[in-house]
MIGULUM-251684 format. One record per residue (C-alpha): residue number from 1; residue in one letter; x, y, z. Coordinates in steps of 0.5 Angstrom, whole numbers. Example, Ala and Ser with C-alpha at 12.3 -4.5 7.8 and 13.67 -1.06 7.14 Angstrom:
{i:1, aa:a, px:25, py:-9, pz:16}
{i:2, aa:s, px:27, py:-2, pz:14}
***
This chain:
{i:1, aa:x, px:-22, py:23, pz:122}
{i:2, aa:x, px:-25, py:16, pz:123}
{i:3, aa:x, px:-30, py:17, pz:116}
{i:4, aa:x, px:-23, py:19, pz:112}
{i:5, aa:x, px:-19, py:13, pz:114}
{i:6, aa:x, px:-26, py:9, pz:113}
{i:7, aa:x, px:-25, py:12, pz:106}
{i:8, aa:x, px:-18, py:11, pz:106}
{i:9, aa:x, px:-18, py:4, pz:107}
{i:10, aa:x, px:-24, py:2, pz:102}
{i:11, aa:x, px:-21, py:5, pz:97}
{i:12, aa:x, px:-14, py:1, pz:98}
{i:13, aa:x, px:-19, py:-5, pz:98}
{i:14, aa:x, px:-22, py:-3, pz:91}
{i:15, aa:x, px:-16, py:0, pz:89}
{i:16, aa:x, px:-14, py:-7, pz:85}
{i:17, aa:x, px:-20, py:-8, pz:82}
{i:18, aa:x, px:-20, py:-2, pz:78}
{i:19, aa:x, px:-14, py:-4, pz:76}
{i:20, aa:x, px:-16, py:-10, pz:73}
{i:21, aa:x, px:-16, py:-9, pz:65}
{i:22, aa:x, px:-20, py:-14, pz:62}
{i:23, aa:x, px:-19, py:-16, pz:55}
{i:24, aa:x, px:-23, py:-19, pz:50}
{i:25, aa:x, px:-20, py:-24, pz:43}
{i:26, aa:x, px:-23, py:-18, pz:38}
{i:27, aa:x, px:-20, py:-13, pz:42}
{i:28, aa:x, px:-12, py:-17, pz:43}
{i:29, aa:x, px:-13, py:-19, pz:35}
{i:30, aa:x, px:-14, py:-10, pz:33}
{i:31, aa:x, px:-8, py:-9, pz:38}
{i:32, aa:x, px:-4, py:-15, pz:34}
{i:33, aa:x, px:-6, py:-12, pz:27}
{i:34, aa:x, px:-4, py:-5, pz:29}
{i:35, aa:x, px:3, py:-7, pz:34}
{i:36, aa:x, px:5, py:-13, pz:30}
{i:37, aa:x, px:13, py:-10, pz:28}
{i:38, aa:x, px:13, py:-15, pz:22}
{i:39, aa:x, px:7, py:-13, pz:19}
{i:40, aa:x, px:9, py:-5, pz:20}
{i:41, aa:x, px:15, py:-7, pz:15}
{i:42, aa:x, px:10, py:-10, pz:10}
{i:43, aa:x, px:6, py:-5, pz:9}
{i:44, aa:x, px:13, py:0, pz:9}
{i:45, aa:x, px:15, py:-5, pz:3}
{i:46, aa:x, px:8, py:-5, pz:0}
{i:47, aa:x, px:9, py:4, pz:0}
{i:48, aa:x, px:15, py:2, pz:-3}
{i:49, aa:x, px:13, py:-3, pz:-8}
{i:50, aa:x, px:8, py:3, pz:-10}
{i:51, aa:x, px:12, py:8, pz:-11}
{i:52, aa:x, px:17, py:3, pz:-16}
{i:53, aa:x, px:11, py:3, pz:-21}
{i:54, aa:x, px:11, py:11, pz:-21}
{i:55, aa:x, px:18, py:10, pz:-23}
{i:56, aa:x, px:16, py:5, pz:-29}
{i:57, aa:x, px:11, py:10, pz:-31}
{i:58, aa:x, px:15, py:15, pz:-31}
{i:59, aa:x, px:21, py:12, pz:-36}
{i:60, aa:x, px:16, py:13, pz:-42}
{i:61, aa:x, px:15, py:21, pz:-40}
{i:62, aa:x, px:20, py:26, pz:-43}
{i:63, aa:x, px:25, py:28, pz:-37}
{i:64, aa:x, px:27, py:36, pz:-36}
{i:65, aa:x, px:32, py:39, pz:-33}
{i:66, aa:x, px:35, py:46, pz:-33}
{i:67, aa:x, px:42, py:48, pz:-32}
{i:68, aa:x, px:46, py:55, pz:-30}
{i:69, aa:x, px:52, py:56, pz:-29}
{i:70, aa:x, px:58, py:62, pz:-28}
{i:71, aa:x, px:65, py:62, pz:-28}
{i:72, aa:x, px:71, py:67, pz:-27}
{i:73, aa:x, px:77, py:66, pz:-30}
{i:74, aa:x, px:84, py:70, pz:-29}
{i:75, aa:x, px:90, py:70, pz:-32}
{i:76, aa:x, px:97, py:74, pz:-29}
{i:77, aa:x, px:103, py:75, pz:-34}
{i:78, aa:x, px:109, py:79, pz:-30}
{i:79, aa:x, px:112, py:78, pz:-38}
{i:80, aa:x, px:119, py:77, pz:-40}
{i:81, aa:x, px:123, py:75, pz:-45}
{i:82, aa:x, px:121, py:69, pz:-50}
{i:83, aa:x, px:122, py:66, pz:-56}
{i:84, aa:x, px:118, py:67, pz:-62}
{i:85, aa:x, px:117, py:63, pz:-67}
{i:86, aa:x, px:123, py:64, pz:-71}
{i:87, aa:x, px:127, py:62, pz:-65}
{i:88, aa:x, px:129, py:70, pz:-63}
{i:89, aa:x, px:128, py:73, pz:-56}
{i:90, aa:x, px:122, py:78, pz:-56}
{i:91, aa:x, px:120, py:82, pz:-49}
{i:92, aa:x, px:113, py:81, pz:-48}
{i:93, aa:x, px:110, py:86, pz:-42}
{i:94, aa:x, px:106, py:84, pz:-37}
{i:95, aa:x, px:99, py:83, pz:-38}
{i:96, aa:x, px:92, py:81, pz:-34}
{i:97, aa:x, px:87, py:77, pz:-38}
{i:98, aa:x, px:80, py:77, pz:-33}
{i:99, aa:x, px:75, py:73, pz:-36}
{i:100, aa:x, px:68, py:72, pz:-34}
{i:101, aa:x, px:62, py:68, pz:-38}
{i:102, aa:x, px:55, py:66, pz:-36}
{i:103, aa:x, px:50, py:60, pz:-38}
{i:104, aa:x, px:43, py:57, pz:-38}
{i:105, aa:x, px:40, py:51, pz:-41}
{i:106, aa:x, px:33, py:48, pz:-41}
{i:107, aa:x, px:33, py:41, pz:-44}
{i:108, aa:x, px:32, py:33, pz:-44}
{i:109, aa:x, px:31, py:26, pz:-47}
{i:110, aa:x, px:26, py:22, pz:-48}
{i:111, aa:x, px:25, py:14, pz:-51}
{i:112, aa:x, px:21, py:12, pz:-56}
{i:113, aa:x, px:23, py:5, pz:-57}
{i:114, aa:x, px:27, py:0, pz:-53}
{i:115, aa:x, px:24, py:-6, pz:-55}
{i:116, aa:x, px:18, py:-5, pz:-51}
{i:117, aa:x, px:22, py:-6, pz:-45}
{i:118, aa:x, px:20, py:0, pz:-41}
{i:119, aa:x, px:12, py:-3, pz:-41}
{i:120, aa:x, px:14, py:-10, pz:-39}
{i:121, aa:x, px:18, py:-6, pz:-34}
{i:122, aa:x, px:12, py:-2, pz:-31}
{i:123, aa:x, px:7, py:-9, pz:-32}
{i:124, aa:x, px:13, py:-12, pz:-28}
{i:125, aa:x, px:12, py:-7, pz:-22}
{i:126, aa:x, px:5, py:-8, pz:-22}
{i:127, aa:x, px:5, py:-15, pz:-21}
{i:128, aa:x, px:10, py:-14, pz:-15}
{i:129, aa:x, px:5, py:-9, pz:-12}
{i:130, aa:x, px:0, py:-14, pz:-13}
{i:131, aa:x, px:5, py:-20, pz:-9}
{i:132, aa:x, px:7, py:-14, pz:-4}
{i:133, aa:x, px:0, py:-13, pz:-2}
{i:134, aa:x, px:-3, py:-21, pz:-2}
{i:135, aa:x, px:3, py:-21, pz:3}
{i:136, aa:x, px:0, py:-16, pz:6}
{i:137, aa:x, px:-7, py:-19, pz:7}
{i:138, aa:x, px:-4, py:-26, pz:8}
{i:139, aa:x, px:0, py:-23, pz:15}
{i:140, aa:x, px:-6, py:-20, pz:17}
{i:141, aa:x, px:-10, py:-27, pz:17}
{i:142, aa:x, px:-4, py:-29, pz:21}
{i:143, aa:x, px:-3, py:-25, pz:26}
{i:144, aa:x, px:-11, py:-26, pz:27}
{i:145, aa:x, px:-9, py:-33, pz:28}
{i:146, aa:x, px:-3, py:-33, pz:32}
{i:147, aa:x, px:-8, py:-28, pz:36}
{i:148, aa:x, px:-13, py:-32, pz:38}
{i:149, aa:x, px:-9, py:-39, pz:38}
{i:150, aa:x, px:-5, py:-34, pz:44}
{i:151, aa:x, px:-11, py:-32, pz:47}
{i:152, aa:x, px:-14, py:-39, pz:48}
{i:153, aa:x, px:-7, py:-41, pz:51}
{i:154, aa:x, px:-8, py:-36, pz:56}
{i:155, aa:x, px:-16, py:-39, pz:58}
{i:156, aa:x, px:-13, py:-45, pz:58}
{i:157, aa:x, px:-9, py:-43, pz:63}
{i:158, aa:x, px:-14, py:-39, pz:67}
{i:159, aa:x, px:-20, py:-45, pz:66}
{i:160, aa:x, px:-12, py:-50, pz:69}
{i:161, aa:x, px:-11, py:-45, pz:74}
{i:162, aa:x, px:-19, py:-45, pz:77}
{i:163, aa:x, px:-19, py:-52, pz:77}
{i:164, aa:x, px:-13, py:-53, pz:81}
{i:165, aa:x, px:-16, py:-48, pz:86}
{i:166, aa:x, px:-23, py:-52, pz:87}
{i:167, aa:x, px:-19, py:-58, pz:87}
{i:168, aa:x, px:-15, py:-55, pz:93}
{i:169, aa:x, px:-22, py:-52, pz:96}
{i:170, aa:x, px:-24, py:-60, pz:96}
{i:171, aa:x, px:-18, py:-63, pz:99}
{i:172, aa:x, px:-19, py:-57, pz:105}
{i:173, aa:x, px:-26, py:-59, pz:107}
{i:174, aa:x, px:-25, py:-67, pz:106}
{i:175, aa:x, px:-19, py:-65, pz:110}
{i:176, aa:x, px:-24, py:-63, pz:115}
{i:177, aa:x, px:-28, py:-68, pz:114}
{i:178, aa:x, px:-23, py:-73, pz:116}
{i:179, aa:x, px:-21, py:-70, pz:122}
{i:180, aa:x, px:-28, py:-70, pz:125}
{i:181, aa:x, px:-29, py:-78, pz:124}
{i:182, aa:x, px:-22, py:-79, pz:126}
{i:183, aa:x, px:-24, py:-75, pz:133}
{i:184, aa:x, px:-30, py:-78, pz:133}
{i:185, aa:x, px:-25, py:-85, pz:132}
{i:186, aa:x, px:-29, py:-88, pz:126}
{i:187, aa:x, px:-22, py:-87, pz:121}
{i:188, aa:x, px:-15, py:-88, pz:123}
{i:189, aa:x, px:-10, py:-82, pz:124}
{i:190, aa:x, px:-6, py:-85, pz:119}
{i:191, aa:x, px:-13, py:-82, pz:114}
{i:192, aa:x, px:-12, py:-75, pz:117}
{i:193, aa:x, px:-4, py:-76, pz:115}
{i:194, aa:x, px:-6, py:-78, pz:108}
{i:195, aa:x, px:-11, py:-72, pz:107}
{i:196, aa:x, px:-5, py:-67, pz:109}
{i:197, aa:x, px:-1, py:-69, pz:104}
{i:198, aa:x, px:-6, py:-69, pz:98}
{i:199, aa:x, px:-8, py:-62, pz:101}
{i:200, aa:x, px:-1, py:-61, pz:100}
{i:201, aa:x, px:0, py:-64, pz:94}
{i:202, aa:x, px:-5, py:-59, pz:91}
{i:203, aa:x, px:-3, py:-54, pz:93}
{i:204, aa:x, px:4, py:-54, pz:90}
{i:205, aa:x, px:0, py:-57, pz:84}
{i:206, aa:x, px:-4, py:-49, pz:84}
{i:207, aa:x, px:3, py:-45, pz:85}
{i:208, aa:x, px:6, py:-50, pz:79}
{i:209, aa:x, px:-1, py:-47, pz:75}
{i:210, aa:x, px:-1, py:-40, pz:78}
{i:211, aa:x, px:6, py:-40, pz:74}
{i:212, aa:x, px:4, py:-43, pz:68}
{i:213, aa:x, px:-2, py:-38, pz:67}
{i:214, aa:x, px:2, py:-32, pz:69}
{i:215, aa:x, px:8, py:-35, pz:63}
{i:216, aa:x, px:3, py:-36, pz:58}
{i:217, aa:x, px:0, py:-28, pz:60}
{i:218, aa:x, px:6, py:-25, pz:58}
{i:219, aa:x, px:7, py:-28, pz:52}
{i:220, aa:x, px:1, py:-27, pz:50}
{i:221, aa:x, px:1, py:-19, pz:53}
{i:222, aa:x, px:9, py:-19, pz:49}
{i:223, aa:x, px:6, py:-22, pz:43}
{i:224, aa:x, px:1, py:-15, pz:44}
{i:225, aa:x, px:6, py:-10, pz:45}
{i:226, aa:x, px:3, py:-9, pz:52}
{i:227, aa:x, px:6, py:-7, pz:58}
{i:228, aa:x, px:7, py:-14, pz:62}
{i:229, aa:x, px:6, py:-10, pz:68}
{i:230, aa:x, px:-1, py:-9, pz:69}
{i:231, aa:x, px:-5, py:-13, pz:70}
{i:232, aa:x, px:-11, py:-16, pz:65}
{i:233, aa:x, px:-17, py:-21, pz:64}
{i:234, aa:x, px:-18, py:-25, pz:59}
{i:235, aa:x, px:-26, py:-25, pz:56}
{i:236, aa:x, px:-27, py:-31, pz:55}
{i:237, aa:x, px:-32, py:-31, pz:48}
{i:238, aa:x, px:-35, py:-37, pz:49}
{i:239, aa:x, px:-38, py:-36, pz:56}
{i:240, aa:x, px:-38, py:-40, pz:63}
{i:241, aa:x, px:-41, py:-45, pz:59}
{i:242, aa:x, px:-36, py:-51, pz:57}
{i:243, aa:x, px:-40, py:-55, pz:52}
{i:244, aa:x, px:-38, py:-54, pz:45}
{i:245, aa:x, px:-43, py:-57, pz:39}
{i:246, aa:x, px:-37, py:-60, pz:35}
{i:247, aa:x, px:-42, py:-62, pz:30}
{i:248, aa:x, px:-44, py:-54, pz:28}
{i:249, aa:x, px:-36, py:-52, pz:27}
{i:250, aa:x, px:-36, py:-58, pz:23}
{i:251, aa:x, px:-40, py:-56, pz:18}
{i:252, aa:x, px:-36, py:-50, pz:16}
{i:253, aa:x, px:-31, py:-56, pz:12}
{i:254, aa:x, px:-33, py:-60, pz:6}
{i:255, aa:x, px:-29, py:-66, pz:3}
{i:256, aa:x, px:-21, py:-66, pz:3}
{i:257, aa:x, px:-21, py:-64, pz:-4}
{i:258, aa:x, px:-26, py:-59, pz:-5}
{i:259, aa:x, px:-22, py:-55, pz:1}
{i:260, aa:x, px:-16, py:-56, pz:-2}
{i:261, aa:x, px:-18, py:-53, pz:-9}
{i:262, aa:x, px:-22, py:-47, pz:-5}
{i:263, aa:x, px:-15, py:-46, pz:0}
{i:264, aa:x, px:-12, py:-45, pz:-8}
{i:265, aa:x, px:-17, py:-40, pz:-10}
{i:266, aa:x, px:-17, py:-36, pz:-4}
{i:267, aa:x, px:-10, py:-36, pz:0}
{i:268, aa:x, px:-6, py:-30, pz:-1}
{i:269, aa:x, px:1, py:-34, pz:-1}
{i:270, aa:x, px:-2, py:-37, pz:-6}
{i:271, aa:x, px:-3, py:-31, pz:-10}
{i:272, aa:x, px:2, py:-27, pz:-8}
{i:273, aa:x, px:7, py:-32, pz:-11}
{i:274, aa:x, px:3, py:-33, pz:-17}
{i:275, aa:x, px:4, py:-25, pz:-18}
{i:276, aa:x, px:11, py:-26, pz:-16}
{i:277, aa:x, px:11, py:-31, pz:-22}
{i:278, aa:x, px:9, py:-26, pz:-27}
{i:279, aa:x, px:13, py:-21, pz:-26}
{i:280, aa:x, px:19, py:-25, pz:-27}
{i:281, aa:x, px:16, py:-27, pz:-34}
{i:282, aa:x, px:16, py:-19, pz:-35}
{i:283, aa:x, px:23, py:-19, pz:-33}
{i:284, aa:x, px:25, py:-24, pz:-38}
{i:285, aa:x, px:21, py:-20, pz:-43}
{i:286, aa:x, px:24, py:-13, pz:-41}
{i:287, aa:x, px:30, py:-17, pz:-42}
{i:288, aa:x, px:29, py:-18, pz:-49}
{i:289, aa:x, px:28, py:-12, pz:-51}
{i:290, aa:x, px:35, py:-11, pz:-51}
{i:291, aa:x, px:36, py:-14, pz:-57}
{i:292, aa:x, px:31, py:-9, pz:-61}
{i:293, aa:x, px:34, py:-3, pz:-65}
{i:294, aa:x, px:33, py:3, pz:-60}
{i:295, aa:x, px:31, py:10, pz:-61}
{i:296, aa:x, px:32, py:16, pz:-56}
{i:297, aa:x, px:30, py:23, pz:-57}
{i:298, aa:x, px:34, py:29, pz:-54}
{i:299, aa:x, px:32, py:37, pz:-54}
{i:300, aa:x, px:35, py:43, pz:-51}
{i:301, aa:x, px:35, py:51, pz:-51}
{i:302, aa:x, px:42, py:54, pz:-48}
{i:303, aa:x, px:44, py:61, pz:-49}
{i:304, aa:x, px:52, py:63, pz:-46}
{i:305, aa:x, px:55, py:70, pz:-46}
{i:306, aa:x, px:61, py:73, pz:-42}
{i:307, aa:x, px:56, py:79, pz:-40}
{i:308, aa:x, px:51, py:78, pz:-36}
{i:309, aa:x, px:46, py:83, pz:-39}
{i:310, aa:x, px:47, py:80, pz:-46}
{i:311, aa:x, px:45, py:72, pz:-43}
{i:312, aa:x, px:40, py:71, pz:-48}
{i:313, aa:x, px:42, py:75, pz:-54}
{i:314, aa:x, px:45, py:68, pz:-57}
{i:315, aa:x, px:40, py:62, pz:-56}
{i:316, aa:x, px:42, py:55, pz:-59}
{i:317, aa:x, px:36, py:50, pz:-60}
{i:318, aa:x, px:38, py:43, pz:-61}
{i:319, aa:x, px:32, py:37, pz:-62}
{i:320, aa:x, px:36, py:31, pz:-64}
{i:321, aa:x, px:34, py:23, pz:-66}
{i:322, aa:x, px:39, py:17, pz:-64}
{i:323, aa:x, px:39, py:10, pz:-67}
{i:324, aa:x, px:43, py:5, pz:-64}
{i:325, aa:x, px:43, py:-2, pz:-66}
{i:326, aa:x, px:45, py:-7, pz:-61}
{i:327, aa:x, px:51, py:-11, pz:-66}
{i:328, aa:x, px:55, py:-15, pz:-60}
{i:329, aa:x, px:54, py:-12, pz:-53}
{i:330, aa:x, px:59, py:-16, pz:-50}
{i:331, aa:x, px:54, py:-22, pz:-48}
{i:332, aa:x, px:51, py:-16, pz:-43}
{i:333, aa:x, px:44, py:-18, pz:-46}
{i:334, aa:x, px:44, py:-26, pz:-45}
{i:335, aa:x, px:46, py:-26, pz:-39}
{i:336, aa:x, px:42, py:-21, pz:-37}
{i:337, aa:x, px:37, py:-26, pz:-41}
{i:338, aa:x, px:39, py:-32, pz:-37}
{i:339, aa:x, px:40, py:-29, pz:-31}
{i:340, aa:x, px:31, py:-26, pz:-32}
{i:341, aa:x, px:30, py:-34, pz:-34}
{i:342, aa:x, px:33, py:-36, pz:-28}
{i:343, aa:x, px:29, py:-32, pz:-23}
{i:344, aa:x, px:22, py:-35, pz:-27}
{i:345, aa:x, px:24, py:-43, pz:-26}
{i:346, aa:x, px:26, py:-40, pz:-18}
{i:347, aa:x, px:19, py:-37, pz:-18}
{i:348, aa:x, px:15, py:-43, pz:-22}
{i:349, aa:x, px:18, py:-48, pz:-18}
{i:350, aa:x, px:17, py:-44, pz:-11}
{i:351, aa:x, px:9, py:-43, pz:-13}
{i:352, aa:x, px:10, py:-51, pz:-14}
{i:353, aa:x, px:13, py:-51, pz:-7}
{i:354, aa:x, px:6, py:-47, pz:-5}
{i:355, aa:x, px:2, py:-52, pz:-7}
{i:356, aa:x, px:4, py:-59, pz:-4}
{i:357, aa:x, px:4, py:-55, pz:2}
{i:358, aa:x, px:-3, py:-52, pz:1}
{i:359, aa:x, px:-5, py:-59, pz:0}
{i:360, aa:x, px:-1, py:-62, pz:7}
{i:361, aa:x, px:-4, py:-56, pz:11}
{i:362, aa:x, px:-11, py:-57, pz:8}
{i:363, aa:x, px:-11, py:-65, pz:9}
{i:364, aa:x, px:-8, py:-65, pz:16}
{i:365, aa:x, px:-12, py:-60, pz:19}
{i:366, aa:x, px:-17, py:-63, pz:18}
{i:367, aa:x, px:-15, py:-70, pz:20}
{i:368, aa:x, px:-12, py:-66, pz:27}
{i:369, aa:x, px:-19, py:-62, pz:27}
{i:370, aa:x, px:-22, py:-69, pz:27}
{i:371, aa:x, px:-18, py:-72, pz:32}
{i:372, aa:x, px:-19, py:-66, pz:37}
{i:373, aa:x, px:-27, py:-68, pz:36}
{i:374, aa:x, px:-25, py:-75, pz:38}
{i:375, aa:x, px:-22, py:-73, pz:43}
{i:376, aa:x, px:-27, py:-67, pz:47}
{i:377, aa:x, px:-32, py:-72, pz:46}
{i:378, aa:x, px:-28, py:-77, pz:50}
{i:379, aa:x, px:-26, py:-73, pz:55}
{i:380, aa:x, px:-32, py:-70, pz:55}
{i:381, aa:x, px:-36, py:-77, pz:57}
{i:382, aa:x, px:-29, py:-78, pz:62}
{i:383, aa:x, px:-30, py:-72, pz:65}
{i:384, aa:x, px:-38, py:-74, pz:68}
{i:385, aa:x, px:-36, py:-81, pz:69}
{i:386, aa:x, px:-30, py:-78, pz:74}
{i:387, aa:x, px:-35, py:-74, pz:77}
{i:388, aa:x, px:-39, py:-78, pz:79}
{i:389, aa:x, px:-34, py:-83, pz:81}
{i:390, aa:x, px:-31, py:-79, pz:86}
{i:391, aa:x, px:-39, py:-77, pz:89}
{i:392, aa:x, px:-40, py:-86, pz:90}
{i:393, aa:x, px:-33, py:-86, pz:93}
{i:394, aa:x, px:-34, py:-80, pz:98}
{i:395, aa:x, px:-40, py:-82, pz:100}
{i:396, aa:x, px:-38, py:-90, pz:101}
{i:397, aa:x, px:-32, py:-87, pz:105}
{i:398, aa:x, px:-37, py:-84, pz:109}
{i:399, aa:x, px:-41, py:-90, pz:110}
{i:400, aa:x, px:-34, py:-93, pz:111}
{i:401, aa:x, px:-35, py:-98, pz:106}
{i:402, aa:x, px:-30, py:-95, pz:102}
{i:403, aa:x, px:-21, py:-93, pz:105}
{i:404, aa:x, px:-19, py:-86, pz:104}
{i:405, aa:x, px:-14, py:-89, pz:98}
{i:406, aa:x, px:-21, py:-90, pz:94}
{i:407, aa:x, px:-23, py:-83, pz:95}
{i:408, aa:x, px:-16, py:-80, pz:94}
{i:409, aa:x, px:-15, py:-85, pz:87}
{i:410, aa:x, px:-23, py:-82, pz:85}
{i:411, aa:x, px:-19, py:-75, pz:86}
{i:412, aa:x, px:-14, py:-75, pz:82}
{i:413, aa:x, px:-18, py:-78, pz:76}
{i:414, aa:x, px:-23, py:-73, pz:77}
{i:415, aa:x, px:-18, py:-67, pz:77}
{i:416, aa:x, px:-14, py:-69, pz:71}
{i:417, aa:x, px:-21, py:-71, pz:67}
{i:418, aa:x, px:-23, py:-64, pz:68}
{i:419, aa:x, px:-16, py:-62, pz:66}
{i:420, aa:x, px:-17, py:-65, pz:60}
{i:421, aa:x, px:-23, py:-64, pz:58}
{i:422, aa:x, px:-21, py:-57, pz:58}
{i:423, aa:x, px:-14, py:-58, pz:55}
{i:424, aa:x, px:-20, py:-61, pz:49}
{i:425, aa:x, px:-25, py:-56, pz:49}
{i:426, aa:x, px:-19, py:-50, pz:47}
{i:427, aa:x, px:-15, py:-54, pz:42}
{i:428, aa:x, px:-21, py:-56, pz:38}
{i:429, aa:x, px:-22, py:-48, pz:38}
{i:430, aa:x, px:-15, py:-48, pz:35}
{i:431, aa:x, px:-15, py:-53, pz:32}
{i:432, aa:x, px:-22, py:-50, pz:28}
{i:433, aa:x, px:-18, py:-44, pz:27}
{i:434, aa:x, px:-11, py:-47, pz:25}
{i:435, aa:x, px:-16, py:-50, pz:19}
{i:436, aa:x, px:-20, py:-43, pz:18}
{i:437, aa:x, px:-13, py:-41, pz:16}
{i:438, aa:x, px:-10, py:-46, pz:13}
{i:439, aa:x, px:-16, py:-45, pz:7}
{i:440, aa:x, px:-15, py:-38, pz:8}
{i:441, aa:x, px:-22, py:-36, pz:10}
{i:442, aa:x, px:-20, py:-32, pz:16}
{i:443, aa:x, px:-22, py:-25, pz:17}
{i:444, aa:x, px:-18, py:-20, pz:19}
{i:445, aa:x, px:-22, py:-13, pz:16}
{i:446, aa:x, px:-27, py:-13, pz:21}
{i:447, aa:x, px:-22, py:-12, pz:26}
{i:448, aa:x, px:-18, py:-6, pz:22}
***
């Protein structure tokens, strides 16, 4: 009985251990990759855009159709009196007509000349496969970002939350301390007082954390389709070991305007409008193909009888051309034209749009990457400096030399340098990443 109750309680004690999920930054960006509702609709859109250039190609093959039909005809006539043609009475008797007939029929068109507008419309839908499938790549990449911009928000919050507890770790022992020397009357009681109330202050500083860290996990877990109810450990890829060589990532960048024209080559957006911007080209040449002479060609085999037996003793054959030549078409063709022209302005002024934009995202990564570097570096530097600092004034206060305000002050600088040095480190991670994507270098078929 004791063994089983031993055995009940150990693994009631390891049992949230085993729970416990971990989670690295390429496994979430997988699961973003296959979960993400937005890019399942793009890649729905792209099947679909495919299937629109099978359609286009199917415009030049003759179509064929086959059709069968039977019908029954009855007609009841009680007779009577009637006029004949000379305007006398004549009895007609009763009568009873039953009629039956029987068709089949095999036959289709096809088009051999519209003014070459079925191929402009096939090089249209070609055009929009390759927008729908630059689309498809830039979300990818976007998803790849949003992910590890959400994953290092969570490690953030993690590395805030672990400070905030060692600072409450801190402030128990110096509360202790503090005691001791009051009790042996080397400091005041209103020392222990003070001591209290930053060891209070701490610990609501590690619950206000505590809620940060779990808010910014669920979204996190949301953004991955995850069921925010079970409970995960986030990887961090760069290890315990905070130092960051800023000037290695750095190296992964060049001059503003080198940048700008590799983000131009490279970018998917960029390039999907630009495929957006053929097709509308096409559109207005397929457009213009109805102003072109057209030339259609029909054939077709039927065969008809009242008996079903004697279906194919008759047979028709009929292979036919026509020509229309378009005269006046009630303005259908220019409008259709203009409406064509309208939409290319649309798309070369949104390519236009693109491009300033690019530009923008380019030069101001790359001043917010910078200042990120500027600003670890400081922290960094304040982080040893507060450290230090908080050291010097607890052993002054110890000696007596130094008041408790000094060490509290000294406390308080250490906990917020080490806030952001952390805040730091991880935005420039962000930052790194925002730039990587803003040039359109982000990988995401190593995680497919």
């Amino acid at each position: 009985m004791k063994r089983i109750l031993a055995f009940v309680l150990v693994f009631s004690f390891t049992l949230p251990v085993f729970a416990q999920k971990q989670l690295t930054i390429q496994e979430a960006i997988s699961i973003a990759l296959k979960r993400n509702s937005s890019l399942i609709k793009l890649k729905n859109n792209y099947e679909s855009s495919k299937s629109q250039v099978l359609n286009a190609y199917g415009q030049l093959i003759p179509n064929l159709a086959v059709q069968g039909g039977w019908s029954w005809y009855r007609v009841n006539d009680i007779g009577g009196i009637q006029r004949d043609f000379f305007g006398q009475d004549v009895q007609v008797p009763p009568s009873q007509t039953d009629t039956r007939s029987y068709d089949v029929g095999l036959g289709g068109s096809f088009t051999l000349f519209n003014g070459l507008s079925n191929y402009e419309t096939i090089n249209q839908a070609k055009n929009n496969v390759k927008a729908s499938e630059y689309n498809l790549s830039k979300q990818k990449q976007n998803i790849v970002y949003e992910t590890t911009d959400f994953f290092y928000l969570a490690l953030n919050a993690a590395e805030l939350l672990k400070v905030r507890d060692e600072n409450v770790q801190y402030y128990k022992k110096f509360l202790e301390t503090v005691q001791e020397r009051n009790k042996l009357g080397a400091v005041a009681v209103a020392d222990v007082y003070s001591a209290q109330v930053q060891l209070g202050n701490a610990e609501l500083q590690s619950i206000q954390a505590q809620n940060d860290n779990e808010t910014i996990k669920n979204n996190l877990l949301n953004f991955l389709a995850l069921n925010v109810m079970d409970e995960y450990t986030f990887v961090d890829p760069f290890g315990t070991d905070k130092a960051v060589d800023t000037d290695k990532y750095m190296k992964d960048f060049q001059d503003i305007q080198t940048m700008v024209s590799a983000a131009l080559d490279s970018r998917f957006d960029y390039k999907s409008q630009e495929a957006t911007l053929d097709a509308a080209r096409n559109g207005i040449n397929s457009a213009k193909g109805g102003i072109y002479p057209s030339l259609t060609g029909l054939y077709q085999y039927y065969t008809y009888a009242a008996d079903f037996n004697s279906l194919f003793n008759r047979k028709t054959f009929n292979v036919g051309l026509t020509l229309n030549v378009p005269i006046f078409s009630n303005f259908n063709v220019e409008n259709q034209i203009q409406m064509a022209e309208v939409s290319y302005n649309n798309a070369r002024e949104d390519l236009s749009v693109l491009e300033r934009q690019v530009k923008i995202d380019v030069k101001q990564g790359f001043n917010d990457l910078v200042a990120a570097k500027k600003t670890l570096d400081v922290a960094v530097n304040n982080a040893i400096y507060a450290e230090e600092t908080r050291k010097i004034n607890q052993e002054r206060y110890n000696l007596g030399s130094a008041t408790i305000l000094d060490v509290l002050q000294a406390g308080r600088d250490f906990t917020d340098a080490q806030r952001n040095k952390i805040n730091a480190i991880y935005d420039f991670y962000r930052q790194h990443d925002k730039l990587t994507n803003s040039l359109g270098r982000l990988d995401f078929s190593k995680y497919e």
